[in-house]
N, C-alpha and C positions, 0 to 999 in steps of 0.2 A: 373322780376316777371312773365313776361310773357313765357320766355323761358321755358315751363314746360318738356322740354326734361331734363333740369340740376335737377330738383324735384325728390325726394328720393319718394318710393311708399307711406308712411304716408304722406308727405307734398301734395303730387297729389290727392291722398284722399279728403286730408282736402279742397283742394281746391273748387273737386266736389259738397263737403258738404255746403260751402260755396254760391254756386252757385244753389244750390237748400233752402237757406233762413235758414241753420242751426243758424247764428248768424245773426240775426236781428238788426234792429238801436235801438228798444225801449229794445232787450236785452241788450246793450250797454251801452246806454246813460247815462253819469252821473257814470259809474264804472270805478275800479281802477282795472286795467288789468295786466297779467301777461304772456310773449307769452315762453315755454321754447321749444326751438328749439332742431329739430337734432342733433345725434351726429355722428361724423365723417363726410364723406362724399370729394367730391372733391373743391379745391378752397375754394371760401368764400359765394358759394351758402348756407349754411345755414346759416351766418349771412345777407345774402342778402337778401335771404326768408323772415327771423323774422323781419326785417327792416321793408320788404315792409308790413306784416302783421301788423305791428306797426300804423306803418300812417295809413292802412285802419282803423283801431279801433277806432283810435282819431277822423278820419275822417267821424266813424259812430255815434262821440257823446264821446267816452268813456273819462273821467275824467283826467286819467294818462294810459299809456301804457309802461311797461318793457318789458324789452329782458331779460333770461338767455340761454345763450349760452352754451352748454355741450361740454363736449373734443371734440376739432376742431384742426388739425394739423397747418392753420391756422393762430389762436386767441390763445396766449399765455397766455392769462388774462381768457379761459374758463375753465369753473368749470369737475369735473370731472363724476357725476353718478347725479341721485335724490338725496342722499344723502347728499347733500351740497343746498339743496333748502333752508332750514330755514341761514346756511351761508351768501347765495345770497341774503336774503329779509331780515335779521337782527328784528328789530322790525314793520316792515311792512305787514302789511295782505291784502288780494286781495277783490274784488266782483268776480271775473272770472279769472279762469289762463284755459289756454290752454295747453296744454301736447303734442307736437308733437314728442319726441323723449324723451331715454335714460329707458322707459319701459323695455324693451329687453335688456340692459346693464347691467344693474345697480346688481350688485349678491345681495344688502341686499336691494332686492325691499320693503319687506316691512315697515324697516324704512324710503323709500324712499316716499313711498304712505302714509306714517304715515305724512311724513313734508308736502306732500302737501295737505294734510287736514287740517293740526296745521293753515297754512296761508292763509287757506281759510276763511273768515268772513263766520258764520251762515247765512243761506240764499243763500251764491253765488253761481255760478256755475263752477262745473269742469267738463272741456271738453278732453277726453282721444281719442289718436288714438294709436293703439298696432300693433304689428303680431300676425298671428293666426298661429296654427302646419302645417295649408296647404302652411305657405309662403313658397317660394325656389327664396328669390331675391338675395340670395347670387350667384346666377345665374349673376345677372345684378349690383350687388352694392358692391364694397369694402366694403362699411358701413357696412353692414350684416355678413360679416366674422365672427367674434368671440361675436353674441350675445348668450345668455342666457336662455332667457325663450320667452315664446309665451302665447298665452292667447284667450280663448276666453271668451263669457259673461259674462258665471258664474263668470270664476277667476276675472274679471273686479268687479264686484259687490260684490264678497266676499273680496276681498283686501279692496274695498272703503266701508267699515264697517261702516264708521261713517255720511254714506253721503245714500239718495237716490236716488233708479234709475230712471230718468226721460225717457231718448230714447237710444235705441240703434240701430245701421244699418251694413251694412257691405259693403265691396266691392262685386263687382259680381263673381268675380274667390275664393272668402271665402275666402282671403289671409289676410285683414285688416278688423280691428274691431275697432266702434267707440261706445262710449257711455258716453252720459251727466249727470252728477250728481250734486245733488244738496246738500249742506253742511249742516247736521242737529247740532242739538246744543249742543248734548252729544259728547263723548270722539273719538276721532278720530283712532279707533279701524279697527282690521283688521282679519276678520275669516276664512284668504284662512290656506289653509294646505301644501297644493302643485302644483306643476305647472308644464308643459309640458317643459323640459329641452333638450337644442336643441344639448346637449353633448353626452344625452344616447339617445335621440329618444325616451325618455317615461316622463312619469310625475316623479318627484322630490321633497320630502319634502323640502320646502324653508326654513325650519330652522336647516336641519340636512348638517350633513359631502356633499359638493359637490364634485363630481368626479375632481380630482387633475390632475390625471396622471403625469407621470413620470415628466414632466417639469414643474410642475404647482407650486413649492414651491416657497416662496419669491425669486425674483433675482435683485441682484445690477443691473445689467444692465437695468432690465425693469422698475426700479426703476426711476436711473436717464434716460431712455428716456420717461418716460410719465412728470417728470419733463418738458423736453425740447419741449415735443409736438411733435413725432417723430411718424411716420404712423407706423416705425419698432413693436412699444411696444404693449402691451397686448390688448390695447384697439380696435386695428383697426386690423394691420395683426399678431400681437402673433409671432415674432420671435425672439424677444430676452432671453427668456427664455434657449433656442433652442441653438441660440448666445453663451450664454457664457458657455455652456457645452463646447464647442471648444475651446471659448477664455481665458479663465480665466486665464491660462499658460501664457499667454502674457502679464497678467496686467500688472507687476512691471517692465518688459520689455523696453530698449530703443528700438522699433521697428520703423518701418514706415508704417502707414496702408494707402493705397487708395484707396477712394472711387469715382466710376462712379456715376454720378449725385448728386446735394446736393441739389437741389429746393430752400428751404429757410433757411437750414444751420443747420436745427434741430438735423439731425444727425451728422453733425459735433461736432457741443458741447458737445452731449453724449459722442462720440469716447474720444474728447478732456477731458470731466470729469473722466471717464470711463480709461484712458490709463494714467496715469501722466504724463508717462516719454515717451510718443510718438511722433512722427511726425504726425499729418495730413495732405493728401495733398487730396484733393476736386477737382475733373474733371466737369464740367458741361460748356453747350453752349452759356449759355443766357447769354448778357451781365450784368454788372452792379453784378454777381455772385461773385466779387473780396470784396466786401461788409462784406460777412461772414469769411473774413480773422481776423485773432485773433494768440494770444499767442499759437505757435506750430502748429496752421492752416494754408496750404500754397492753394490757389486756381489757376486751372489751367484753365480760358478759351478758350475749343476747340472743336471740330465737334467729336466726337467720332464713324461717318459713316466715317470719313477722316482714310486710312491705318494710311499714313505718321507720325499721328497725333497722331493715338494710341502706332505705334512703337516708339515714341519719348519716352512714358511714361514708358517702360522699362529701362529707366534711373533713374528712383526713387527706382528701386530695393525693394519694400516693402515686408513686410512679409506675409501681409494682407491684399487681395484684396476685396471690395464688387462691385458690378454690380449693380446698385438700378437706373441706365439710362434711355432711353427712353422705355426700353423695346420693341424695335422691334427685330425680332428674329436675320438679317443681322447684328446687329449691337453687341447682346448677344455675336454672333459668333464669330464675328471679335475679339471683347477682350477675349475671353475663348482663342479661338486660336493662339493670340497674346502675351497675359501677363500668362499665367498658366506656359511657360518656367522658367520665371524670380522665380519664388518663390525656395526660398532656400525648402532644407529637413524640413519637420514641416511644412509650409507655404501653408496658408487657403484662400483657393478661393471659395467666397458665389454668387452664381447665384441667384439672387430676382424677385421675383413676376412672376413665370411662369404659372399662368395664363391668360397672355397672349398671350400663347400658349396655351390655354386647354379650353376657356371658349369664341367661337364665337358669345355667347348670350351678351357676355357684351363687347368685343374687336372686332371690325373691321377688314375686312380681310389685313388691311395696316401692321398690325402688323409683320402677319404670311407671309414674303416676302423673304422666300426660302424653296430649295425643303423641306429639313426636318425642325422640327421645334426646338425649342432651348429643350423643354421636351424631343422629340426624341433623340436628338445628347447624352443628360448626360445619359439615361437610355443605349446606345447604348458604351461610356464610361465607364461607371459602369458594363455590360457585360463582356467586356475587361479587365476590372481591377479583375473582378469574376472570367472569365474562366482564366488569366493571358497569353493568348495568344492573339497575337496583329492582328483579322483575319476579322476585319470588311469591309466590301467591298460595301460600302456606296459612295456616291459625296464626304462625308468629310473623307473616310478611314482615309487618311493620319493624317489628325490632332487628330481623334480620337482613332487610334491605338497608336497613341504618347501618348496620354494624359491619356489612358489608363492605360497602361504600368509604366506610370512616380505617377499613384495615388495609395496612400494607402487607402483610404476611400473614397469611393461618400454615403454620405447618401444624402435621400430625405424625405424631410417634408413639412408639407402644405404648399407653396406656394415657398417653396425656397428648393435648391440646393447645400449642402458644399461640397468640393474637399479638401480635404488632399494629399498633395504631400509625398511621397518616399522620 
């Protein structure tokens, strides 16, 4: 609790807030609490967060104290948007719920602020922490990648329709906005119109057509990965959409897909749901990673800084490789450079999360530990593969005029990389 470097900019807020007497023992004492935490984020800091927040409440008096925990990659038992709050609390109503996350998410916010009025008792208090249109922590937070709306007072107080405003404050840089209400006794109504939509850069009626874009229809894939809790899916980085434009070809396929890094197996089981008739095989360092072996899952634990190690893996001959590893750039390299030979003609090699090449405010410079960075080398690939002459005369020429040469496609999308082979 004390680590507040692992705290998301709302949780560090709330923190502040707290410390200046926002929530008092005699506001407490004797109520039935609700804390709904973060969504996304790294690890289990936001179940760690609402834990500790938990105890402090009871510890200030409070009656009962709940957790709801919103999509966490994870917590496979967490809920997905606001909209699953009256879900979460069944026939239970609160004196105080706190609101630290899933504002910014949630696309049907206002049946979302509709339920968290429903379970408020008349009288209680509801404590909101949002972003405002001056946030840019997608700077510093995977969390923030693919939120939705932002908000300042107004919008807070015309959504919370059915409740008054008691206080509101803000952070110092105008990035975060807090504001306390108190639950009146009529209908839990909500008079916003629209809201600062962080898609177009403008406000957005919240109840008409949202901007789609080309990838934005239902997709099987992203389907079963938020199933599975997978950082891949819409909620956190948005790439499977993206995904199975390339993949889809491959579904009914006996293929072999492998993936660099599996953490805690999430996207294994999409691949595994997602591919029938495929192989799995799972590359990661850590031990005890042989765990998430299953029906058609094979797991390989080994160093993927090791050459030896990654040349071995040329032996699984797949059709499908993904990179989703440590993300340091020596190491993107080593397997671009190494397994992009192996793919037959058709065969799809996805480079992920290169923002760790692009975003110093949030990666360390360990990451970035060769001359060019892994963004450099594919736009420098993708040149080669455009002008179709093999003439780059970089540290990595060699590899990259090969790979050049050998590709029919480099697209590039937020955060990730596809290779189509020749």
């Amino acid at each position: 609790m004390e680590k507040y470097e692992n705290l998301l900019a709302e949780e560090l807020f709330f923190v502040k807030l707290r410390l200046c007497n926002i929530l008092k023992p005699e506001d407490i004492a004797g109520k039935e609490c609700l804390v709904i935490c973060a969504m996304g984020g790294v690890g289990l800091w936001r179940k760690i967060y609402g834990q500790a927040l938990q105890e402090q409440l009871v510890e200030m008096g409070a009656a009962t104290a709940d957790q709801m925990l919103l999509f966490n990659t994870d917590v496979l038992d967490s809920f997905y948007d606001l909209t699953d709050v009256m879900r979460f609390a069944g026939t239970a109503s609160y004196d105080c719920i706190i609101v630290l996350g899933g504002m910014e998410k949630t696309r049907n916010i206002r049946e979302g602020v509709h339920q968290l009025q429903e379970i408020c008792r008349p009288g209680g208090e509801i404590f909101v922490v949002a972003r405002t249109p001056k946030d840019i922590s997608a700077r510093q937070e995977i969390n923030a990648y693919e939120d939705l709306w932002r908000y300042d007072v107004q919008d807070l107080s015309s959504l919370f329709g059915g409740c008054s405003l008691e206080m509101t404050t803000s952070s110092d840089d105008g990035e975060i906005v807090a504001a306390v209400f108190t639950r009146g006794v009529g209908a839990a109504e909500s008079r916003c119109r629209a809201l600062f939509c962080t898609r177009t850069q403008k406000r957005a009626d919240i109840d008409g057509e949202l901007p789609r874009g080309y990838f934005d229809e239902a997709s099987d894939l992203d389907v079963i990965g938020i199933k599975h809790h997978t950082d891949k899916c819409s909620m956190i980085h948005n790439y499977l959409g993206k995904y199975e434009f390339f993949l889809q070809c491959f579904r009914n396929q006996p293929i072999r897909l492998l993936e660099l890094g599996i953490f805690q197996g999430a996207s294994l089981r999409m691949w595994q749901e997602y591919f029938p008739h495929a192989e799995i095989f799972g590359v990661d360092i850590r031990e005890g990673c042989s765990q998430y072996e299953d029906e058609r899952i094979h797991v390989i634990q080994t160093d993927l800084s090791n050459v030896d190690a990654v040349i071995r893996l040329k032996d699984i001959r797949p059709q499908i490789i993904i990179d989703d590893a440590s993300h340091i750039v020596s190491h993107q390299l080593l397997a671009l450079f190494t397994l992009f030979d192996v793919l037959p003609s058709g065969g799809v090699y996805i480079l992920e999360d290169l923002e760790t090449s692009l975003n110093p405010e949030q990666f360390e410079d360990a990451y970035r530990d060769c001359p060019l960075d892994a963004y450099e080398v594919c736009s420098r690939i993708a040149r080669i593969t455009a002008r179709k002459v093999p003439d780059d005369n970089s540290i990595y020429a060699e590899h990259i005029n090969r790979i050049g040469m050998q590709a029919e496609l480099v697209s590039v999308m937020k955060g990730s990389v596809v290779f189509i082979k020749r």
